[in-house]
PDB file as gemmi writes it, atoms N, CA and C in Angstrom:
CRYST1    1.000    1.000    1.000  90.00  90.00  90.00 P 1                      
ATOM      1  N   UNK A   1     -25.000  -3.653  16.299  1.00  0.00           N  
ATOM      2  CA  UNK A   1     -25.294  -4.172  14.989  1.00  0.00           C  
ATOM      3  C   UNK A   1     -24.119  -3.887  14.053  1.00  0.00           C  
ATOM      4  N   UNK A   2     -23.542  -4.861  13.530  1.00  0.00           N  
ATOM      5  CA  UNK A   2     -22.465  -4.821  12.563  1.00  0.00           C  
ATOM      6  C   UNK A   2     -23.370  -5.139  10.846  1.00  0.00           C  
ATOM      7  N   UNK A   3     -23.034  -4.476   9.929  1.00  0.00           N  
ATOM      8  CA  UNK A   3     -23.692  -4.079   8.637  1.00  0.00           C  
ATOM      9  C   UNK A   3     -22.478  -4.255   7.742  1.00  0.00           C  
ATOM     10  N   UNK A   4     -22.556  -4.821   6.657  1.00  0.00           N  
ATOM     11  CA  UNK A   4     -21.453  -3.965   5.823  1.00  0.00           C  
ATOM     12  C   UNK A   4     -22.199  -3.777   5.114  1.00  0.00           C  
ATOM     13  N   UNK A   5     -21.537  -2.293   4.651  1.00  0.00           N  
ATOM     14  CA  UNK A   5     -22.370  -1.601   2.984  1.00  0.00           C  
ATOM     15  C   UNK A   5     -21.631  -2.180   2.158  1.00  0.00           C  
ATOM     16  N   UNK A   6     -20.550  -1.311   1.811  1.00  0.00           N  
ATOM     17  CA  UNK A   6     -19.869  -1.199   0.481  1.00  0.00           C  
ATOM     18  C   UNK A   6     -18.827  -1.960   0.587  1.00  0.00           C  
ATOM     19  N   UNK A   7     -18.119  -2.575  -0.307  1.00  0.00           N  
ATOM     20  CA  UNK A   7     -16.635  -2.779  -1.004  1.00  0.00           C  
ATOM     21  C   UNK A   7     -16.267  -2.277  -2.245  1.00  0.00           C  
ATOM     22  N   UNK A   8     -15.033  -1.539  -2.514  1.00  0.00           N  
ATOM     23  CA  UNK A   8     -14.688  -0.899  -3.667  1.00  0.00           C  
ATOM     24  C   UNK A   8     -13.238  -1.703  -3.725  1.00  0.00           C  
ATOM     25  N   UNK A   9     -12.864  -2.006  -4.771  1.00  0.00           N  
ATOM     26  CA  UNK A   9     -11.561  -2.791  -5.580  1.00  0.00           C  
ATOM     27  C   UNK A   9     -11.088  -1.875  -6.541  1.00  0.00           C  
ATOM     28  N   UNK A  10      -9.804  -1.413  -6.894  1.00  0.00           N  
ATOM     29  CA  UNK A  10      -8.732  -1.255  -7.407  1.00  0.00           C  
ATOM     30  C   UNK A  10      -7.787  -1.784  -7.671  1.00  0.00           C  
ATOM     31  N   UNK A  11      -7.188  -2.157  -9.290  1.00  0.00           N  
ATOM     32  CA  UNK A  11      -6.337  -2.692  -9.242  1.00  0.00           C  
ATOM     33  C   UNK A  11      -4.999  -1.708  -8.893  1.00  0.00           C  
ATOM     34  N   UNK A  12      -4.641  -0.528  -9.358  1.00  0.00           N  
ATOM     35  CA  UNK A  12      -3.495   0.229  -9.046  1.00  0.00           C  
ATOM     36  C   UNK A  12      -3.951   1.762  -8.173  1.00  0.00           C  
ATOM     37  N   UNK A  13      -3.666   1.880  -7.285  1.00  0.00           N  
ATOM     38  CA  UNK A  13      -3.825   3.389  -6.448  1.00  0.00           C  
ATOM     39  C   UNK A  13      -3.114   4.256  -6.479  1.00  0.00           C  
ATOM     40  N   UNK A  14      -3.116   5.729  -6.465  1.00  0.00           N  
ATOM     41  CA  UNK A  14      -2.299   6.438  -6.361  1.00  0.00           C  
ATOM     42  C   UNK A  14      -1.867   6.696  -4.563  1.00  0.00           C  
ATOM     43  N   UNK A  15      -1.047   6.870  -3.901  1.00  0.00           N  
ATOM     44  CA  UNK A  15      -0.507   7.051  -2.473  1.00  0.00           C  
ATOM     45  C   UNK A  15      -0.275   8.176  -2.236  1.00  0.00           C  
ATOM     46  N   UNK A  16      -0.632   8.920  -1.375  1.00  0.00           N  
ATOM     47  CA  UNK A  16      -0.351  10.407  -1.481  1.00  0.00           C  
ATOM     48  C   UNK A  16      -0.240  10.703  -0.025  1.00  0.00           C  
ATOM     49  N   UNK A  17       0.392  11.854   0.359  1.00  0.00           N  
ATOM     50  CA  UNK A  17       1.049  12.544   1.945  1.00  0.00           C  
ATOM     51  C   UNK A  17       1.381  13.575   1.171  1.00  0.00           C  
ATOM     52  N   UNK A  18       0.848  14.524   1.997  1.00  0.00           N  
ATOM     53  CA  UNK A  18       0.172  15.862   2.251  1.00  0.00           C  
ATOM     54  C   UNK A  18       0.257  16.333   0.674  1.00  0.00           C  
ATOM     55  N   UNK A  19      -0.095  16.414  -0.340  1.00  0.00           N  
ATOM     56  CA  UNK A  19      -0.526  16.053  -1.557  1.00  0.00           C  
ATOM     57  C   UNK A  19       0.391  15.724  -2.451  1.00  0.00           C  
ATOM     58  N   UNK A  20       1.496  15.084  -2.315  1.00  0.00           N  
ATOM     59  CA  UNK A  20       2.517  14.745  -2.892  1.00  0.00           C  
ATOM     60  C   UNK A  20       2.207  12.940  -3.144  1.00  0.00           C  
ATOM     61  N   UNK A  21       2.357  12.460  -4.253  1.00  0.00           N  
ATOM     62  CA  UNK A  21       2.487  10.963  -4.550  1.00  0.00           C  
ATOM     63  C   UNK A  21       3.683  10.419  -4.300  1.00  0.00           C  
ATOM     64  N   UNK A  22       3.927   9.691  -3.339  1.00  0.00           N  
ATOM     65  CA  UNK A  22       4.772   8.979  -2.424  1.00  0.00           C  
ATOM     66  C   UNK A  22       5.029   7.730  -2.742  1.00  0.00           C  
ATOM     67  N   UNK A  23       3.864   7.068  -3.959  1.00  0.00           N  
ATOM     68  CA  UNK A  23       3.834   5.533  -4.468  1.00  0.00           C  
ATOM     69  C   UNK A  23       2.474   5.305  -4.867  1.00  0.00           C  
ATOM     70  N   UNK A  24       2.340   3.606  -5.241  1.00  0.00           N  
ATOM     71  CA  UNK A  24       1.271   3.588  -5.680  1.00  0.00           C  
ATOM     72  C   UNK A  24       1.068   2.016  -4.898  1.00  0.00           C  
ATOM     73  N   UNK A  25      -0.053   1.319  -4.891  1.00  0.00           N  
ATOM     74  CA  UNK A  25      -0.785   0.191  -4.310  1.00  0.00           C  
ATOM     75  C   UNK A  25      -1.502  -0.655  -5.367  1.00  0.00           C  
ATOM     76  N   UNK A  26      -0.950  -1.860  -5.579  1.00  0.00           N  
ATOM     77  CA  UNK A  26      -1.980  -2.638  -6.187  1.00  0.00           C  
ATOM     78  C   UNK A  26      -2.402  -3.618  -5.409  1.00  0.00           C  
ATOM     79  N   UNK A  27      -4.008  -3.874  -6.109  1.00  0.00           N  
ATOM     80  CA  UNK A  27      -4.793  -4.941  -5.240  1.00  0.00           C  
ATOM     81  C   UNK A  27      -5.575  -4.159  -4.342  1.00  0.00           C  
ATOM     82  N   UNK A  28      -5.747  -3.417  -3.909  1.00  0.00           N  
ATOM     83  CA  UNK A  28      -6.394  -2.191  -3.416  1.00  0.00           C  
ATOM     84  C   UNK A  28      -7.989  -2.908  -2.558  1.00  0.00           C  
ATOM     85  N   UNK A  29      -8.381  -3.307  -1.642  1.00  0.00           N  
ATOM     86  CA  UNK A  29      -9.862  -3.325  -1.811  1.00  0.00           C  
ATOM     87  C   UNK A  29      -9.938  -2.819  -0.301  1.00  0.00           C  
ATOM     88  N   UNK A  30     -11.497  -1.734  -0.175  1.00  0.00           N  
ATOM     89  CA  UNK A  30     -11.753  -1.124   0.768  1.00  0.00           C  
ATOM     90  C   UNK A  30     -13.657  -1.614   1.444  1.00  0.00           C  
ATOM     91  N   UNK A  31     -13.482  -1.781   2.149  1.00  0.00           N  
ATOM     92  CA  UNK A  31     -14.826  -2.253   2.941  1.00  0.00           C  
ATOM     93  C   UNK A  31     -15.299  -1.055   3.853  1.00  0.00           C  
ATOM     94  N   UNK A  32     -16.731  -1.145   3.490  1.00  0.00           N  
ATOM     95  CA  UNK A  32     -17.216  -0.003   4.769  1.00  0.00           C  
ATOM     96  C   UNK A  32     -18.197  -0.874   5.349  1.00  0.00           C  
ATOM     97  N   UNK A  33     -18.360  -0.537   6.798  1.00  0.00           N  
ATOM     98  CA  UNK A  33     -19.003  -1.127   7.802  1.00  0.00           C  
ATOM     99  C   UNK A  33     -19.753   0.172   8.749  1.00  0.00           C  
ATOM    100  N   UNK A  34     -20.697  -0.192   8.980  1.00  0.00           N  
ATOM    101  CA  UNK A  34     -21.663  -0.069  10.234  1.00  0.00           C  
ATOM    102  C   UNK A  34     -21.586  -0.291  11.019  1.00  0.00           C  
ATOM    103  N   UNK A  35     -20.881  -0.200  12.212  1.00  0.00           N  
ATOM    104  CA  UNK A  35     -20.728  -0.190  13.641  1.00  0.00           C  
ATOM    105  C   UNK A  35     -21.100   0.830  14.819  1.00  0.00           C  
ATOM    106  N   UNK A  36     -21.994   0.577  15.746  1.00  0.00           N  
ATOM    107  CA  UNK A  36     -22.374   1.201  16.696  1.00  0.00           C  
ATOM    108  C   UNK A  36     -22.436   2.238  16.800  1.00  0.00           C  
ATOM    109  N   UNK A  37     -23.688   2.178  15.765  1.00  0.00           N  
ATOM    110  CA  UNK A  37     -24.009   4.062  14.592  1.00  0.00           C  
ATOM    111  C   UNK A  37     -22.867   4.619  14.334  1.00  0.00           C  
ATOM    112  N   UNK A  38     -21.872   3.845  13.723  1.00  0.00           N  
ATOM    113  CA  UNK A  38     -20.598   4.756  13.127  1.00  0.00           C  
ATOM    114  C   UNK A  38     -19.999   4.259  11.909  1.00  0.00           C  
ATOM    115  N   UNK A  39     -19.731   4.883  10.924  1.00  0.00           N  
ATOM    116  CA  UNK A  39     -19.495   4.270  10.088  1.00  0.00           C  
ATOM    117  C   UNK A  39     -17.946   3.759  10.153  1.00  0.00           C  
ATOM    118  N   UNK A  40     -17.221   2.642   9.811  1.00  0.00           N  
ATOM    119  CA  UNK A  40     -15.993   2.456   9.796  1.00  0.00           C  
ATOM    120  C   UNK A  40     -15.096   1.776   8.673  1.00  0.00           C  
ATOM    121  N   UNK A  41     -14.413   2.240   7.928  1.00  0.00           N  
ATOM    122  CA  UNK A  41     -13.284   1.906   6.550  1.00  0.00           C  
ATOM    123  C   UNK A  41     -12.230   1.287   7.017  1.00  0.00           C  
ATOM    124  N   UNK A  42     -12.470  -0.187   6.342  1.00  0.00           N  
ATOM    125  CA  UNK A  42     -11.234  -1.104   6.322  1.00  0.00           C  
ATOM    126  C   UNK A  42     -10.460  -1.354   5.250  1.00  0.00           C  
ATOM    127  N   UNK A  43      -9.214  -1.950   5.156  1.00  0.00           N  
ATOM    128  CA  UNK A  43      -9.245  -2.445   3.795  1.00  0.00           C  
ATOM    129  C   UNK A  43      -7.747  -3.432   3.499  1.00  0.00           C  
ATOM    130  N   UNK A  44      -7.426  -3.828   2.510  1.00  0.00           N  
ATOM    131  CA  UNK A  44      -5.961  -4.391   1.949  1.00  0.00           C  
ATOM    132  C   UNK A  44      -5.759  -4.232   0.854  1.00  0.00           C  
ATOM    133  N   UNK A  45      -4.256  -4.607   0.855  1.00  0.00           N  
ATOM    134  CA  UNK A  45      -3.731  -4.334  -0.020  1.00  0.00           C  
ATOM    135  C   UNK A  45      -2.487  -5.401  -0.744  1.00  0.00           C  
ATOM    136  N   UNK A  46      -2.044  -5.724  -1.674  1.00  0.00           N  
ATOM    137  CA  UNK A  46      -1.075  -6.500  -2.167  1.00  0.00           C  
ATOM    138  C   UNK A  46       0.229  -6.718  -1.984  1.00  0.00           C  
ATOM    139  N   UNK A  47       0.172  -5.348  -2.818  1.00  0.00           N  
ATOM    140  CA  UNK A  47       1.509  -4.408  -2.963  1.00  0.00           C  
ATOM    141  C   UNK A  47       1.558  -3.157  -2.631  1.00  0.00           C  
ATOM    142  N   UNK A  48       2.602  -2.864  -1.565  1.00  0.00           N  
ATOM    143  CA  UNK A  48       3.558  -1.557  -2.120  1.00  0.00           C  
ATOM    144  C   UNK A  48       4.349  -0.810  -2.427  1.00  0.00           C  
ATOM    145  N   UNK A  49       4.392  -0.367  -3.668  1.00  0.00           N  
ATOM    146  CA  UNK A  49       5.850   0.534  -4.083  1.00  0.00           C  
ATOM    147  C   UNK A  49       5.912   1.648  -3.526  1.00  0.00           C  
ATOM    148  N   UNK A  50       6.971   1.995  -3.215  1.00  0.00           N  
ATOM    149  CA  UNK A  50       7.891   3.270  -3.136  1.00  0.00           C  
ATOM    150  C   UNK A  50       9.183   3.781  -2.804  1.00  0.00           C  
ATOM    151  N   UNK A  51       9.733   4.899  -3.201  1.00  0.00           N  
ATOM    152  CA  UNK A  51      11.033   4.958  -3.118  1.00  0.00           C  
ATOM    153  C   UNK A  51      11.486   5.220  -1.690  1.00  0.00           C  
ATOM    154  N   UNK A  52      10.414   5.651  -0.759  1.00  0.00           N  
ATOM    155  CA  UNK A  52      11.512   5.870   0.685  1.00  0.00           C  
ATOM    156  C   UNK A  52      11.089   4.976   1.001  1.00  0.00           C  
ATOM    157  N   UNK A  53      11.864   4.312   1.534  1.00  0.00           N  
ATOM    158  CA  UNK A  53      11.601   3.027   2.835  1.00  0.00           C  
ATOM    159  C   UNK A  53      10.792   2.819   4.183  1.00  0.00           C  
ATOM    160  N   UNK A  54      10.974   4.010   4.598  1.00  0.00           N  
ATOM    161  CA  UNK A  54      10.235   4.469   5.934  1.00  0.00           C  
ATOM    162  C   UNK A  54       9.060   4.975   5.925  1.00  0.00           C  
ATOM    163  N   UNK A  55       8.268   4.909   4.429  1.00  0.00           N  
ATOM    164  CA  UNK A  55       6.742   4.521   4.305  1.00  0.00           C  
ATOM    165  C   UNK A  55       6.328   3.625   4.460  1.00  0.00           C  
ATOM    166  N   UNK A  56       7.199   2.454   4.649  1.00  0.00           N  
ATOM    167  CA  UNK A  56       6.457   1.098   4.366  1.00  0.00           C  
ATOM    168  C   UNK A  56       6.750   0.423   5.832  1.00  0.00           C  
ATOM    169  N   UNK A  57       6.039   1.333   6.765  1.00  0.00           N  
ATOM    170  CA  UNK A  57       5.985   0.353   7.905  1.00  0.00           C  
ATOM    171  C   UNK A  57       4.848   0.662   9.087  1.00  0.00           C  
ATOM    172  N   UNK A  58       4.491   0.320   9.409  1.00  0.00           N  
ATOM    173  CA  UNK A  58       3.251   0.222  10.437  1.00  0.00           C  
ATOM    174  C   UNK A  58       3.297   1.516  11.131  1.00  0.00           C  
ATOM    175  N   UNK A  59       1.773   2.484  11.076  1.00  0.00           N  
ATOM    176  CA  UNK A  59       1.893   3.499  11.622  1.00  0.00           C  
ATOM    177  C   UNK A  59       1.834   4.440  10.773  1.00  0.00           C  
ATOM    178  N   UNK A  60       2.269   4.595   9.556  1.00  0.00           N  
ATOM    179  CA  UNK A  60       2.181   5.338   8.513  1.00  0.00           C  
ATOM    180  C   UNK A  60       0.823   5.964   8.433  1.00  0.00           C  
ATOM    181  N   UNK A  61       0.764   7.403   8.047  1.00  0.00           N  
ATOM    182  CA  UNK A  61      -0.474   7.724   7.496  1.00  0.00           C  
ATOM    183  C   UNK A  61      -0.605   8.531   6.398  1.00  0.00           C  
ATOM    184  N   UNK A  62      -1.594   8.357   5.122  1.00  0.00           N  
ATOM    185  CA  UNK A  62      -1.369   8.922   3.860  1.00  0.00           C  
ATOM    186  C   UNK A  62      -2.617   8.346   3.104  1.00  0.00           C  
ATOM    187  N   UNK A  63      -3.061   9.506   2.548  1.00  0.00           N  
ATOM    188  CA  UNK A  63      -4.279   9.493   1.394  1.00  0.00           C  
ATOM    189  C   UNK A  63      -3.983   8.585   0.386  1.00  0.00           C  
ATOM    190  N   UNK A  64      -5.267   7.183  -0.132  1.00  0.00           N  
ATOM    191  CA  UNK A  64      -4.893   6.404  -1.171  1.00  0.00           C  
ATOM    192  C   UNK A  64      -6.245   6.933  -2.215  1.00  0.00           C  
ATOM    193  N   UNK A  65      -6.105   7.015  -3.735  1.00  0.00           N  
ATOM    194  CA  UNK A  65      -6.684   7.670  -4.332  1.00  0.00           C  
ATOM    195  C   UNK A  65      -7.047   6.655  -5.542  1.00  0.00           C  
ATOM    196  N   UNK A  66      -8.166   6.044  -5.277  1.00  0.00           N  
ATOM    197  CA  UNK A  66      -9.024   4.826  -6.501  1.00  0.00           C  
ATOM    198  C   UNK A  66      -9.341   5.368  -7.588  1.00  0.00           C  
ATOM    199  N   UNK A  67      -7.995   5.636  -8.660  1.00  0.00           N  
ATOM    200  CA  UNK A  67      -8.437   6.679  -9.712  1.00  0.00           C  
ATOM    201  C   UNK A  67      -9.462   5.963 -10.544  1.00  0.00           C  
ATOM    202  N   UNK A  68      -9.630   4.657 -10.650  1.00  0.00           N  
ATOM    203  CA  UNK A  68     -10.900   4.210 -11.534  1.00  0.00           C  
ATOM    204  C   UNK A  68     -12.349   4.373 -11.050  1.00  0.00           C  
ATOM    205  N   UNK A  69     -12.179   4.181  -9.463  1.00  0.00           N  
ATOM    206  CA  UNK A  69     -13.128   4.599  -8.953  1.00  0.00           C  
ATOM    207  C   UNK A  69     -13.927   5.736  -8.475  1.00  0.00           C  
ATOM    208  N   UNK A  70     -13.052   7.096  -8.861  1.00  0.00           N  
ATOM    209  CA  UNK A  70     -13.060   8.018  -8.546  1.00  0.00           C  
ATOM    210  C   UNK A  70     -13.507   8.315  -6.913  1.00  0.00           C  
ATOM    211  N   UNK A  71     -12.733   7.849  -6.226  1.00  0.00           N  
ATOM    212  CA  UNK A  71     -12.316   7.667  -4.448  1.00  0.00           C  
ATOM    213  C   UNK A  71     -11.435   7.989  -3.925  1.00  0.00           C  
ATOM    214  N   UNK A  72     -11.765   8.702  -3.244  1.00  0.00           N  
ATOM    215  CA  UNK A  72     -10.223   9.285  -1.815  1.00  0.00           C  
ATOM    216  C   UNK A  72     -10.273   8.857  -0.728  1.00  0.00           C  
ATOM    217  N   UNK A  73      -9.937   7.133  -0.040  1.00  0.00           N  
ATOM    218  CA  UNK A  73      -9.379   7.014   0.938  1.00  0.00           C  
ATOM    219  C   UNK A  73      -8.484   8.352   1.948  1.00  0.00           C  
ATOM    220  N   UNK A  74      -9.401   8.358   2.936  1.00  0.00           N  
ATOM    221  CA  UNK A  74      -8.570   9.742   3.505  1.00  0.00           C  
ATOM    222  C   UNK A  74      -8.138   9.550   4.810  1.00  0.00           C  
ATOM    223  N   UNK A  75      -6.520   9.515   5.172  1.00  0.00           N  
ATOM    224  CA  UNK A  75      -6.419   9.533   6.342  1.00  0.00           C  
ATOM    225  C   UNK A  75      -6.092   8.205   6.433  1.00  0.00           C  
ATOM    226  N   UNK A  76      -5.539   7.151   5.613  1.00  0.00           N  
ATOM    227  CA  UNK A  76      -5.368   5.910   5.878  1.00  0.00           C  
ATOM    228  C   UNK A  76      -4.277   5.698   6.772  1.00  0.00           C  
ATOM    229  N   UNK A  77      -4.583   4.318   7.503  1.00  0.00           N  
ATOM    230  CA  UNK A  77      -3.083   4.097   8.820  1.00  0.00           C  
ATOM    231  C   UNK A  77      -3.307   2.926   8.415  1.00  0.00           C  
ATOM    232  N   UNK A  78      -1.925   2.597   8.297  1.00  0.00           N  
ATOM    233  CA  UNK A  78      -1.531   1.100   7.957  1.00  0.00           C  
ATOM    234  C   UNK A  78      -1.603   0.171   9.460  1.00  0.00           C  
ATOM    235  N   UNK A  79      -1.855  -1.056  10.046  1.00  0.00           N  
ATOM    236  CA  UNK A  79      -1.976  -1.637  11.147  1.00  0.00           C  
ATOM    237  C   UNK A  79      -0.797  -2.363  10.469  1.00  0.00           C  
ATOM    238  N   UNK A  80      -0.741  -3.079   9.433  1.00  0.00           N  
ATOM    239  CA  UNK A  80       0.734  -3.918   9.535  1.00  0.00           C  
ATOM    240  C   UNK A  80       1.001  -4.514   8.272  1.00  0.00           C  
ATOM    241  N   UNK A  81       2.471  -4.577   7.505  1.00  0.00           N  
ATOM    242  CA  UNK A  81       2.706  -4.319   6.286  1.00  0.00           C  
ATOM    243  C   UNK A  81       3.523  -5.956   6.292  1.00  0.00           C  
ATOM    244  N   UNK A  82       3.634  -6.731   5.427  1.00  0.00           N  
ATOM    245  CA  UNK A  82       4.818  -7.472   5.229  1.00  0.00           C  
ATOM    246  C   UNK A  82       5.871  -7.219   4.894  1.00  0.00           C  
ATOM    247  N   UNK A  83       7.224  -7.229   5.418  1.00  0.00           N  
ATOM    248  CA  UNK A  83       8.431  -6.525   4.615  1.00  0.00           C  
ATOM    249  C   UNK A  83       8.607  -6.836   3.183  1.00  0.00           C  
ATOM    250  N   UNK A  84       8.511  -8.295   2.945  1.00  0.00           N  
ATOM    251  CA  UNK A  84       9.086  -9.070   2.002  1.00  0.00           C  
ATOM    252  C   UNK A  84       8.073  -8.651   0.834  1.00  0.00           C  
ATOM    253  N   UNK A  85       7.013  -9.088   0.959  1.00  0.00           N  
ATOM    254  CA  UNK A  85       5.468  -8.771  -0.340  1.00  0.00           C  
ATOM    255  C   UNK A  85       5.468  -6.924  -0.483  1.00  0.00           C  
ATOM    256  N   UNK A  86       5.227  -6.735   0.847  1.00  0.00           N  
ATOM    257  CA  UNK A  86       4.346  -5.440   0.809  1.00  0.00           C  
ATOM    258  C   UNK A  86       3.189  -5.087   0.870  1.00  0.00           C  
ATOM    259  N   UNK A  87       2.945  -6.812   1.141  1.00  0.00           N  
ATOM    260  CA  UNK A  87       1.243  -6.571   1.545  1.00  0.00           C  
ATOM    261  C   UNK A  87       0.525  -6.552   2.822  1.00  0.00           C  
ATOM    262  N   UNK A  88      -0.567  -5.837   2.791  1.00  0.00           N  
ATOM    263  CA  UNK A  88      -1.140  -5.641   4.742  1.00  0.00           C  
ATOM    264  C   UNK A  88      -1.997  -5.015   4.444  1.00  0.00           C  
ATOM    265  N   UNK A  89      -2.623  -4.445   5.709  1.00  0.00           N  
ATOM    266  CA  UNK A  89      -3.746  -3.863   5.747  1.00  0.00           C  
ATOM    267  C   UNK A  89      -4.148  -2.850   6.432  1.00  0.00           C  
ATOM    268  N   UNK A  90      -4.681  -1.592   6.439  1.00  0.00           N  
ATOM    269  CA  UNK A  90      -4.638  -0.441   6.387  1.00  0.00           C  
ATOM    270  C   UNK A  90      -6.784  -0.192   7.371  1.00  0.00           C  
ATOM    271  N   UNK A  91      -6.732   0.727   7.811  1.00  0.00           N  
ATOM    272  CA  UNK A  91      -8.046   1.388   8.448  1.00  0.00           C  
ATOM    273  C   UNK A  91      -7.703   2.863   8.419  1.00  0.00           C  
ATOM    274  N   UNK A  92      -8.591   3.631   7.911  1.00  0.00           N  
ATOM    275  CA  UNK A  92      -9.204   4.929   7.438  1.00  0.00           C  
ATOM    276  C   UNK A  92     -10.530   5.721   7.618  1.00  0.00           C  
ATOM    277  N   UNK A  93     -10.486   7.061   8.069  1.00  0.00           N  
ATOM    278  CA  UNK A  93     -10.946   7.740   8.542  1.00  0.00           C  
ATOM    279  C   UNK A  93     -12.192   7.784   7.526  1.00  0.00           C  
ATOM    280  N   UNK A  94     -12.225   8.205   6.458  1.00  0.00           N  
ATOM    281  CA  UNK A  94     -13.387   8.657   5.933  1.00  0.00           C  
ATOM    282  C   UNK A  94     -13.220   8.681   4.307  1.00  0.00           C  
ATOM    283  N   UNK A  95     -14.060   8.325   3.811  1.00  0.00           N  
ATOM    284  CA  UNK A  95     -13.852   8.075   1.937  1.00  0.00           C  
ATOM    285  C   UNK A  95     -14.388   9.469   1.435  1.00  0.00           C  
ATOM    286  N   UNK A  96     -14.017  10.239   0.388  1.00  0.00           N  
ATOM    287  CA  UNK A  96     -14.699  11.560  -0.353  1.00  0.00           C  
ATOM    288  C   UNK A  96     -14.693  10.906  -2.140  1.00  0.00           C  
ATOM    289  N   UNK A  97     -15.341  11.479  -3.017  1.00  0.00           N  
ATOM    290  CA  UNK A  97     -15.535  11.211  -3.857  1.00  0.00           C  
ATOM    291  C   UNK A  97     -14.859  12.250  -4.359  1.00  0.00           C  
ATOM    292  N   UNK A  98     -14.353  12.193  -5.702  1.00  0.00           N  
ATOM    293  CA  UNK A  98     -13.212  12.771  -6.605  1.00  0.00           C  
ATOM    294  C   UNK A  98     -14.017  12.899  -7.983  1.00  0.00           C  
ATOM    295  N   UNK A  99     -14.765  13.451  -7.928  1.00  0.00           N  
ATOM    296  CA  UNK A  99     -15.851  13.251  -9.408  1.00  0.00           C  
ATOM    297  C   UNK A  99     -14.898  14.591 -10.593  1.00  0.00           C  
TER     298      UNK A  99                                                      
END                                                                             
């Protein structure tokens, strides 16, 4: 049985590795799903900035932080980025709340 619960949208994110802000993400939106009693976090993204280069490529992993939403994407891995935009899409371990 496939379910979706939630979707959460952000327009700007904070990007973070190992608690340092590394960049930020706009366009932000995250989906949670129900799969074979497990819960599972998808999501995309627009844009992304940042100053090292060798964040922005497939494989990456790093906490995105929905400051309007008060959400911690945790553990996000990018599956595949566009060079040119910066946009792609990302799957993640587990969401925490930031209240």
């Amino acid at each position: 049985m496939i379910k979706m619960e939630r979707t959460y949208g952000c327009f700007r994110a904070q990007v973070l590795r190992n608690g340092k802000q590394i960049g930020t993400m706009e366009g932000v939106y995250v989906t949670q799903w129900f799969v074979k009693n497990k819960y599972r976090f998808t999501g995309t993204f627009n844009r992304f900035f940042t100053d090292e280069p060798e964040y922005r490529r497939p494989g990456e992993r790093f906490d995105i932080v929905l400051l309007d939403k008060h959400i911690i994407v945790k553990n996000a891995f990018i599956e595949w980025i566009r060079e040119q935009s910066g946009s792609g899409t990302f799957n993640a371990e587990k969401i925490e709340s930031c209240i």
